[in-house]
FIDREN-952985 format. One record per atom (N, C-alpha, C, O, CB): x, y, z. Coordinates in steps of 0.1 Angstrom, whole numbers, padded with zeros to 4 digits, always signed. Glycine has a CB too. Example, Ala and Ser with C-alpha at 12.3 -4.5 7.8 and 13.67 -1.06 7.14 Angstrom:
! residues 2
+0132-0057+0078
+0123-0045+0078
+0132-0033+0078
+0142-0033+0085
+0113-0045+0090
+0128-0022+0071
+0137-0011+0071
+0129+0000+0079
+0134+0011+0080
+0141-0006+0057
! end
This chain:
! residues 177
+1299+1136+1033
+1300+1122+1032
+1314+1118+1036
+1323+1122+1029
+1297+1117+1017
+1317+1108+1046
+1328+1102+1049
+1337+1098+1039
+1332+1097+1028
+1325+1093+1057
+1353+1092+1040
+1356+1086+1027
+1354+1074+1027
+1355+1067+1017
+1368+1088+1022
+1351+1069+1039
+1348+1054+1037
+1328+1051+1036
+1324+1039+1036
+1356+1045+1053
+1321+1059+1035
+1308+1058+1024
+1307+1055+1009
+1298+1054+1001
+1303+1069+1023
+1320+1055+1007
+1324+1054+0989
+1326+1042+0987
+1323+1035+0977
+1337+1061+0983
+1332+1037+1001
+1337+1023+0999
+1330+1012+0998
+1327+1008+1009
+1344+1019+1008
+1322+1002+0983
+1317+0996+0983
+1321+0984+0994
+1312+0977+0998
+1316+0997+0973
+1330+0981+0997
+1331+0968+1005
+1325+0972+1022
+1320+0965+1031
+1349+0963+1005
+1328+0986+1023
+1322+0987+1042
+1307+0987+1038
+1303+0990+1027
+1327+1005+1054
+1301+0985+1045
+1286+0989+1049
+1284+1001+1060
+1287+1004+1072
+1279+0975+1056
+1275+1009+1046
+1271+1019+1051
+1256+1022+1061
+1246+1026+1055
+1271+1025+1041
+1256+1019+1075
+1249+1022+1081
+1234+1033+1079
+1235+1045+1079
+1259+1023+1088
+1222+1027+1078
+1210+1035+1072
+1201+1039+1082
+1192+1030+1083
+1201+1026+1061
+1199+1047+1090
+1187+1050+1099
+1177+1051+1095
+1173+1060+1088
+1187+1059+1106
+1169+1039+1101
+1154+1035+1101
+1145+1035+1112
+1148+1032+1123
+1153+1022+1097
+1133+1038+1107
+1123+1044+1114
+1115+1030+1110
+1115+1025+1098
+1117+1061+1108
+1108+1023+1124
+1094+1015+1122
+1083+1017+1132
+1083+1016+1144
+1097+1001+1123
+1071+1020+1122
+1061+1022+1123
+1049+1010+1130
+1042+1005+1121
+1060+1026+1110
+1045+1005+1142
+1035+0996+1140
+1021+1000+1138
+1016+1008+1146
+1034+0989+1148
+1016+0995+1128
+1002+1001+1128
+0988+0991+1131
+0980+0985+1124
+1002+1006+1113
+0988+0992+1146
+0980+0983+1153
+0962+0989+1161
+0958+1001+1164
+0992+0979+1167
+0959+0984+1161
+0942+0984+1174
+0945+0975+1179
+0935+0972+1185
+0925+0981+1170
+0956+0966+1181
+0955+0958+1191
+0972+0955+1202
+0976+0952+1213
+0948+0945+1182
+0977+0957+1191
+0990+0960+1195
+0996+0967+1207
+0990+0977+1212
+0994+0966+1186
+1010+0960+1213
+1015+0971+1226
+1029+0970+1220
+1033+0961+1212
+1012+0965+1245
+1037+0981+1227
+1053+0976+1225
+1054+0962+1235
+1065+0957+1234
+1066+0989+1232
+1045+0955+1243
+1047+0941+1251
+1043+0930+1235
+1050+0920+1234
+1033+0939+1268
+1036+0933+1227
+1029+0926+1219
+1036+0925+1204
+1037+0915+1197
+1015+0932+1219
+1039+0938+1202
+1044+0939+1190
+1057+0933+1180
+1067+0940+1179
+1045+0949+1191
+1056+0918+1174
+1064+0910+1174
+1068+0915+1158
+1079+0914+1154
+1058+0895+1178
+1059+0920+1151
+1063+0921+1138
+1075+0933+1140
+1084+0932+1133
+1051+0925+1128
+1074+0942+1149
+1080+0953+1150
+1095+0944+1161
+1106+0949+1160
+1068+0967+1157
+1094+0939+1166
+1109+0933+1171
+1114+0927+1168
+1125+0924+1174
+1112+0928+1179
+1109+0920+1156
+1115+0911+1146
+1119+0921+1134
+1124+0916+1124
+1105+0898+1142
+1116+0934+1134
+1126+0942+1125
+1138+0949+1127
+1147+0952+1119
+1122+0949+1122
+1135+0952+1140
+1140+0962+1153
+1156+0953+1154
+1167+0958+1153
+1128+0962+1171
+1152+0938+1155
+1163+0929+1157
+1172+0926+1144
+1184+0923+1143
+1158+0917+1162
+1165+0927+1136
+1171+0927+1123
+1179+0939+1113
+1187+0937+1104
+1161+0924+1116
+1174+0952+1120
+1178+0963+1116
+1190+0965+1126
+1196+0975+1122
+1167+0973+1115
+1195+0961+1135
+1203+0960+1147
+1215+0950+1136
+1224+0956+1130
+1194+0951+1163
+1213+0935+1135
+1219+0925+1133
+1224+0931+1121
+1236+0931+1121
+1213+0912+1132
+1218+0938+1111
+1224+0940+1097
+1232+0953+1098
+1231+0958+1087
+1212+0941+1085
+1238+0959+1106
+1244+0970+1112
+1240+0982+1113
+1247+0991+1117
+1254+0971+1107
+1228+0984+1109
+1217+0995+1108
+1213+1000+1120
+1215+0994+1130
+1205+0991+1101
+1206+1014+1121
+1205+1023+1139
+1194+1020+1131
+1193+1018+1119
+1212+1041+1147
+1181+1022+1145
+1169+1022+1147
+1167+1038+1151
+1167+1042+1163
+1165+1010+1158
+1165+1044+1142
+1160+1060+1146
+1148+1061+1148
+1144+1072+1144
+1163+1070+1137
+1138+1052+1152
+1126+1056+1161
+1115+1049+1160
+1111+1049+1148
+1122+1070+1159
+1109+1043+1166
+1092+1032+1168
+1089+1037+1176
+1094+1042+1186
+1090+1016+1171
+1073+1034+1166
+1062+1038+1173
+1048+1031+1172
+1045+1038+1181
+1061+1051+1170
+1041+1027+1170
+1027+1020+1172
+1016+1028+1175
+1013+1033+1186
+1028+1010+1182
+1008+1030+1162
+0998+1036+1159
+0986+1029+1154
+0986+1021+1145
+1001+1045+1152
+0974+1034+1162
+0961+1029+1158
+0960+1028+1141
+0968+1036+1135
+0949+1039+1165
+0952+1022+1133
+0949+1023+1115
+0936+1039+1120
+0924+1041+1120
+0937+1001+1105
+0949+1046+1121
+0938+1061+1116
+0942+1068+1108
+0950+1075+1114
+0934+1072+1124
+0942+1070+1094
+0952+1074+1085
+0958+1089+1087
+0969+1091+1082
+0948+1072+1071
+0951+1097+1093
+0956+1111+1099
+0965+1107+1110
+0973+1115+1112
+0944+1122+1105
+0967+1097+1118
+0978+1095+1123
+0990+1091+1123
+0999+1094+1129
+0976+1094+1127
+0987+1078+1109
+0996+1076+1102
+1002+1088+1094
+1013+1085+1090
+0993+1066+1096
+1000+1095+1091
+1002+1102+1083
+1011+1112+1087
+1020+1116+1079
+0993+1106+1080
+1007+1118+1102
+1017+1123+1109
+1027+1123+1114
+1036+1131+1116
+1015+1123+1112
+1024+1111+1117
+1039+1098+1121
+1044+1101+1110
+1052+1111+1111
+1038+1079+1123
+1043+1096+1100
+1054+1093+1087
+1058+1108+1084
+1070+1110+1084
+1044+1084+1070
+1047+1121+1081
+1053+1132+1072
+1065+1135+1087
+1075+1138+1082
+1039+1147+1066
+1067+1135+1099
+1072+1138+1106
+1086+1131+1102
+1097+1136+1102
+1065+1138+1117
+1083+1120+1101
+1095+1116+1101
+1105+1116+1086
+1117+1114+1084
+1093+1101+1107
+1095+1120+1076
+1100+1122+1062
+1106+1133+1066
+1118+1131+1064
+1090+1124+1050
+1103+1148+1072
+1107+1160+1071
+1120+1154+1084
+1128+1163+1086
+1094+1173+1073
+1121+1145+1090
+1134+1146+1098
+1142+1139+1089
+1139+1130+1082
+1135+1139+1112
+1159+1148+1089
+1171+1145+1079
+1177+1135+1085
+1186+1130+1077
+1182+1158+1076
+1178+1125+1102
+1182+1118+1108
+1181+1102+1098
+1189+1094+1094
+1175+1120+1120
+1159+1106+1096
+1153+1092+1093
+1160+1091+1078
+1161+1101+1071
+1132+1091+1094
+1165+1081+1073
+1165+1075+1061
+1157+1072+1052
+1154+1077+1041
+1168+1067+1061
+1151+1059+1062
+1143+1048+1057
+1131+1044+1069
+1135+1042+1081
+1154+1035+1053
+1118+1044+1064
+1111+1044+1071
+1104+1029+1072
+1099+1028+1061
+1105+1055+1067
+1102+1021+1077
+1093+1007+1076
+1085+1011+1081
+1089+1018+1090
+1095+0995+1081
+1067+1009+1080
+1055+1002+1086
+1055+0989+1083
+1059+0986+1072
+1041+1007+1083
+1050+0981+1090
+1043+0969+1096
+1030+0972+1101
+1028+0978+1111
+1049+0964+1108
+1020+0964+1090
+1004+0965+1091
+0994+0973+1087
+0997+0985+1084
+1002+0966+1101
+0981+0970+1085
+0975+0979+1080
+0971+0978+1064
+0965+0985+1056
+0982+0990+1083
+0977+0968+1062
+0981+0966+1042
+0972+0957+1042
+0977+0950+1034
+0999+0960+1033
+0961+0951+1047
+0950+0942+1043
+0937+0946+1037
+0938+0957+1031
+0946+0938+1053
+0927+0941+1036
+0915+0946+1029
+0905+0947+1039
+0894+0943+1036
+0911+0938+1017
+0907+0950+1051
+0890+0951+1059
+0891+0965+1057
+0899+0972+1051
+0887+0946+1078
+0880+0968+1065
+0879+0984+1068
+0888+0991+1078
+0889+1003+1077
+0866+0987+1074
+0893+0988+1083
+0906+0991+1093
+0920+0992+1086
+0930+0998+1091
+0908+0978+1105
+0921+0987+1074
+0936+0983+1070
+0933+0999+1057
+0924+1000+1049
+0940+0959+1062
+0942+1007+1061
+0941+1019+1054
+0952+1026+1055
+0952+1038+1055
+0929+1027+1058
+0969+1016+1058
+0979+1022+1056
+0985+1026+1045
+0993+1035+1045
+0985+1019+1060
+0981+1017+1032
+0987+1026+1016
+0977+1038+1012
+0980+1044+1002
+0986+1013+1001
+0966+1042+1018
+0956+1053+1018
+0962+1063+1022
+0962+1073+1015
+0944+1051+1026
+0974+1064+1039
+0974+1068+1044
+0989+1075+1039
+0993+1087+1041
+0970+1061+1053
+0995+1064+1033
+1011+1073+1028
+1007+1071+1015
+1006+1083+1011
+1029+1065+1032
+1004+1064+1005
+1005+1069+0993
+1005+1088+0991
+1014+1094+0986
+0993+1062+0986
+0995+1093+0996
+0997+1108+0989
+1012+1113+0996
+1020+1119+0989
+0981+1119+0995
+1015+1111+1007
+1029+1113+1008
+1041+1113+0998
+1050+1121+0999
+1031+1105+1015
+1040+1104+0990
+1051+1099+0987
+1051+1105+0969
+1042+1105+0961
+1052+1083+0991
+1067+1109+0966
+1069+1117+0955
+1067+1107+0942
+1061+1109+0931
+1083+1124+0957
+1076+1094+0946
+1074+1087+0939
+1072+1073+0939
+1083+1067+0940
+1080+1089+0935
+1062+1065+0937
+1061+1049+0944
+1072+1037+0938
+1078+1040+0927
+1043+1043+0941
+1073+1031+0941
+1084+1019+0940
+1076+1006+0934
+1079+0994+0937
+1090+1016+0956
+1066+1009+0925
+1062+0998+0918
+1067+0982+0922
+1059+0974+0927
+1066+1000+0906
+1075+0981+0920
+1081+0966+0920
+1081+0962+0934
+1077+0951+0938
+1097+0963+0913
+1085+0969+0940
+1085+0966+0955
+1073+0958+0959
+1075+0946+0963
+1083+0980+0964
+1059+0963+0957
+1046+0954+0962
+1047+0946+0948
+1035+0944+0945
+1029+0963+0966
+1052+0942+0941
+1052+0930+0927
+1061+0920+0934
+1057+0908+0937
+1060+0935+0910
+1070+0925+0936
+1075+0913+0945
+1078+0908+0955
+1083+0897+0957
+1082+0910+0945
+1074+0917+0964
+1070+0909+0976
+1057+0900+0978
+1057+0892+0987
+1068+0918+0986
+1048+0902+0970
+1039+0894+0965
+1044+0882+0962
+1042+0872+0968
+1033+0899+0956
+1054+0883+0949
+1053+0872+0942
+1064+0859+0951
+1065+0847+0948
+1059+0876+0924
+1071+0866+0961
+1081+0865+0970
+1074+0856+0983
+1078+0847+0990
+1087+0880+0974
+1061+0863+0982
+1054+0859+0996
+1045+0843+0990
+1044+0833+0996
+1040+0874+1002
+1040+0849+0975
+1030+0836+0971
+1039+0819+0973
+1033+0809+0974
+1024+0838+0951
+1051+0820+0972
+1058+0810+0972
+1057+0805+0988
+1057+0793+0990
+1072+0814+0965
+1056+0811+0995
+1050+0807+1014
+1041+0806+1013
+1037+0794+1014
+1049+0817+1026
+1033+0815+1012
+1015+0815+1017
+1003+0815+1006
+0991+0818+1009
+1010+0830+1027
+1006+0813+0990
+0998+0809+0979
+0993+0821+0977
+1000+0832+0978
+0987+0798+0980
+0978+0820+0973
+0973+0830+0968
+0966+0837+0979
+0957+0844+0975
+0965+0828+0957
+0968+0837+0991
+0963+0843+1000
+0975+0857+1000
+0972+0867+1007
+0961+0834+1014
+0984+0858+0994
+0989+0870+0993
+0987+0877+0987
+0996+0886+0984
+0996+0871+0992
+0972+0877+0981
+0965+0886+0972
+0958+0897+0981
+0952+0907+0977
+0953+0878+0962
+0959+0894+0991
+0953+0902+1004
+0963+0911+1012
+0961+0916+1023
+0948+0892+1016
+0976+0911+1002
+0985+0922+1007
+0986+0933+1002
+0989+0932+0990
+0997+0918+1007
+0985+0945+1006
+0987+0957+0996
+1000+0963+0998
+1001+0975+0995
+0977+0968+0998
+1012+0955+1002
+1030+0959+1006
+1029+0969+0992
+1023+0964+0982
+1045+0942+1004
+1035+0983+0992
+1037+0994+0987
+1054+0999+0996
+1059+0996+1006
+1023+1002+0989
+1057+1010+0984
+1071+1014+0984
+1072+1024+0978
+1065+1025+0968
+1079+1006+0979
+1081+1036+0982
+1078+1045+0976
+1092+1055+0981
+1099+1051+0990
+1062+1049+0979
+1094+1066+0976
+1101+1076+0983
+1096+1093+0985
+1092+1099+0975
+1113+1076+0977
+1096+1097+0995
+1092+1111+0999
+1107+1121+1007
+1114+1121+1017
+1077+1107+1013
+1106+1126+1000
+1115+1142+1006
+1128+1133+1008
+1133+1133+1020
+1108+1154+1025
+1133+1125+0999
+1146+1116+1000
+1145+1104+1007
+1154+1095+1005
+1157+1122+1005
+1134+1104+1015
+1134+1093+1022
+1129+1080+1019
+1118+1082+1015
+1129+1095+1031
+1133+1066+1018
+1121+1056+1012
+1115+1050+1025
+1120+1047+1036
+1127+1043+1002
+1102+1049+1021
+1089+1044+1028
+1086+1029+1022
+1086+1027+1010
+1076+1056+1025
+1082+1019+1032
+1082+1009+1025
+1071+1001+1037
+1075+0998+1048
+1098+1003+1021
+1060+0998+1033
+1046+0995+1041
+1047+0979+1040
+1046+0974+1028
+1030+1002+1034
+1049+0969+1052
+1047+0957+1051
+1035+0953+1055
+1028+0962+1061
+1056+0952+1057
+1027+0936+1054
+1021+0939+1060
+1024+0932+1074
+1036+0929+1077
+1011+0937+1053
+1014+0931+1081
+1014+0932+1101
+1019+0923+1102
+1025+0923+1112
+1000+0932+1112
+1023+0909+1095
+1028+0896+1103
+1039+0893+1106
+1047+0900+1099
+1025+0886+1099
+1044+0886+1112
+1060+0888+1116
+1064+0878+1102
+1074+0881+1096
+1066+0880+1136
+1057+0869+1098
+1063+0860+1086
+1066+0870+1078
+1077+0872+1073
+1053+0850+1080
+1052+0881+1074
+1056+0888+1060
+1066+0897+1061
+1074+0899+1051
+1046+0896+1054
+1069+0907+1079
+1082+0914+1079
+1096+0901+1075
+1106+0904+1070
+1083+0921+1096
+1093+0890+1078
+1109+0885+1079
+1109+0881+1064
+1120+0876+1059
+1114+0870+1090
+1096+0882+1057
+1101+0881+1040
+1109+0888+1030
+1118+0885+1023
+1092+0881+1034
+1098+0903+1033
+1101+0916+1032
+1119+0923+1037
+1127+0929+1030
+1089+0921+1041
+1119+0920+1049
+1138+0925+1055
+1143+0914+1043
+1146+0918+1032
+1145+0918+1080
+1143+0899+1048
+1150+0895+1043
+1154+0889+1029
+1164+0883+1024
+1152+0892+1049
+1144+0892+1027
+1145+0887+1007
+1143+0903+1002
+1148+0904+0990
+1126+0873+0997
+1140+0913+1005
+1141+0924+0995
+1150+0940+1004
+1160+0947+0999
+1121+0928+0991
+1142+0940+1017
+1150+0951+1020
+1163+0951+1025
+1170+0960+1022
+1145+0957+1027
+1167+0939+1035
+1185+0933+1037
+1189+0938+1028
+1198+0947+1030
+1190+0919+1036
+1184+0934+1016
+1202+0934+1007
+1198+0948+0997
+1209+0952+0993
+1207+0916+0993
+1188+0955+0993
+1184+0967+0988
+1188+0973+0997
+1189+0983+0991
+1172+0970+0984
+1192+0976+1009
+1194+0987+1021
+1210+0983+1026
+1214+0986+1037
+1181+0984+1034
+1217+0974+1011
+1232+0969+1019
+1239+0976+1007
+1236+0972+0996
+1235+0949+1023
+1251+0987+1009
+1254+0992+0999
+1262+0982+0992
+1263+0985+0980
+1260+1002+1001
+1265+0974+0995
+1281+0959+0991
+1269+0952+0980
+1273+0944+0972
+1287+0941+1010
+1255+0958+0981
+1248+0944+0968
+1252+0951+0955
+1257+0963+0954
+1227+0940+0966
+1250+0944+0947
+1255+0945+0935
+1250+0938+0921
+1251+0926+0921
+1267+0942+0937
+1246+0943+0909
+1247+0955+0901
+1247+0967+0909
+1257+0975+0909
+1236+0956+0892
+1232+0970+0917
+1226+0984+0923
+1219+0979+0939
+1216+0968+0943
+1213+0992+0910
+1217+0994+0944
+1213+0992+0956
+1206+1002+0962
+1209+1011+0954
+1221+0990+0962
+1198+1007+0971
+1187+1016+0973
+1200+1027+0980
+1199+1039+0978
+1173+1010+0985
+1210+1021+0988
+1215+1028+0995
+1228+1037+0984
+1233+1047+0988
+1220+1019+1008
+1231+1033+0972
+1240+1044+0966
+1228+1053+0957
+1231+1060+0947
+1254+1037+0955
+1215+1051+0963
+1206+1057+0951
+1206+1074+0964
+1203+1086+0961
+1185+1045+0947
+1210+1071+0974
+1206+1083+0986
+1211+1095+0986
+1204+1104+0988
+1210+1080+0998
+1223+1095+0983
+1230+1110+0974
+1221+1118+0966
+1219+1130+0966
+1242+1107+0963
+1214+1107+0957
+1208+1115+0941
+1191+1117+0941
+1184+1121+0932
+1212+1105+0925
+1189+1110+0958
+1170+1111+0958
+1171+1126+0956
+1172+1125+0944
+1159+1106+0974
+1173+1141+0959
+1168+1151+0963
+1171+1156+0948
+1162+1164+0943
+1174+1158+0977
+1181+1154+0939
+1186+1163+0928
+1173+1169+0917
+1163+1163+0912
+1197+1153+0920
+1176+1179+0916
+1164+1184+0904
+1171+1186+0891
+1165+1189+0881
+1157+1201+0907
! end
């Protein structure tokens, strides 16, 4: 660890991994994913890797454990898949992944979202969680709910300068036994 990682006033730079999880989707199409991509850029953060994957949960799955077992990725985002048809089967797909889930995370992005879009955000299944140190955090597909999600919960959880606490001084102590 650098000595200026200690320093609450710099910002510590988090490599993030985003996931789209589309059947219809292209990197020409994919708006939820460039509206994170741009945001993970603006907030001083590296983009360590996108990708856009059909809702097949063995492939989500792959994607993600791959990128859990890389020491590069941090922090992982998906975009999509968190709905209720038969296709939307991305918290199916990482929940067993993950060591430990992040409860509050889908509590309030919900309760974050109902204040936009009412009770139609009962149709979100946003989940959070961490695996092999890394946190995983499943939005769902729309560019509204990514710019809720970055910027009312993960911005400033993923900025070491917030304060009481923050996801990013929790990163040292994910692996400890």
């Amino acid at each position: 660890m650098a000595a200026d990682d200690n320093d609450a006033t710099a910002l510590r730079p988090v490599s993030i991994a985003i996931l789209t999880v589309s059947d219809t989707r292209t990197a020409a199409t994919d708006k939820s994913g460039d509206l994170l991509a741009q945001r993970i850029g603006a907030a001083g953060h590296r983009l360590a890797a996108r990708a856009i994957e059909k809702d097949d949960i063995y492939r989500l799955r792959a994607v993600v454990s791959a990128w859990i077992a890389d020491p590069a990725v941090e922090v992982i985002i998906t975009t999509g898949g968190t709905g209720l048809t038969g296709r939307d089967g991305t918290p199916e797909a990482i929940a067993p992944l993950l060591d430990k889930q992040i409860d509050g995370f889908g509590e309030l992005f919900r309760s974050l979202s109902f204040a936009e879009i009412g009770p139609s955000t009962l149709q979100s299944r946003a989940l959070a969680g961490i695996a092999n140190g890394t946190f995983v955090f499943c939005l769902p597909g729309s560019s509204g709910a990514c710019a809720t999600g970055w910027d009312r919960i993960l911005a400033v959880q993923l900025d070491q300068r917030t304060q009481p606490c923050n996801f990013v001084e929790l990163m040292p102590r994910l692996l400890e036994v």
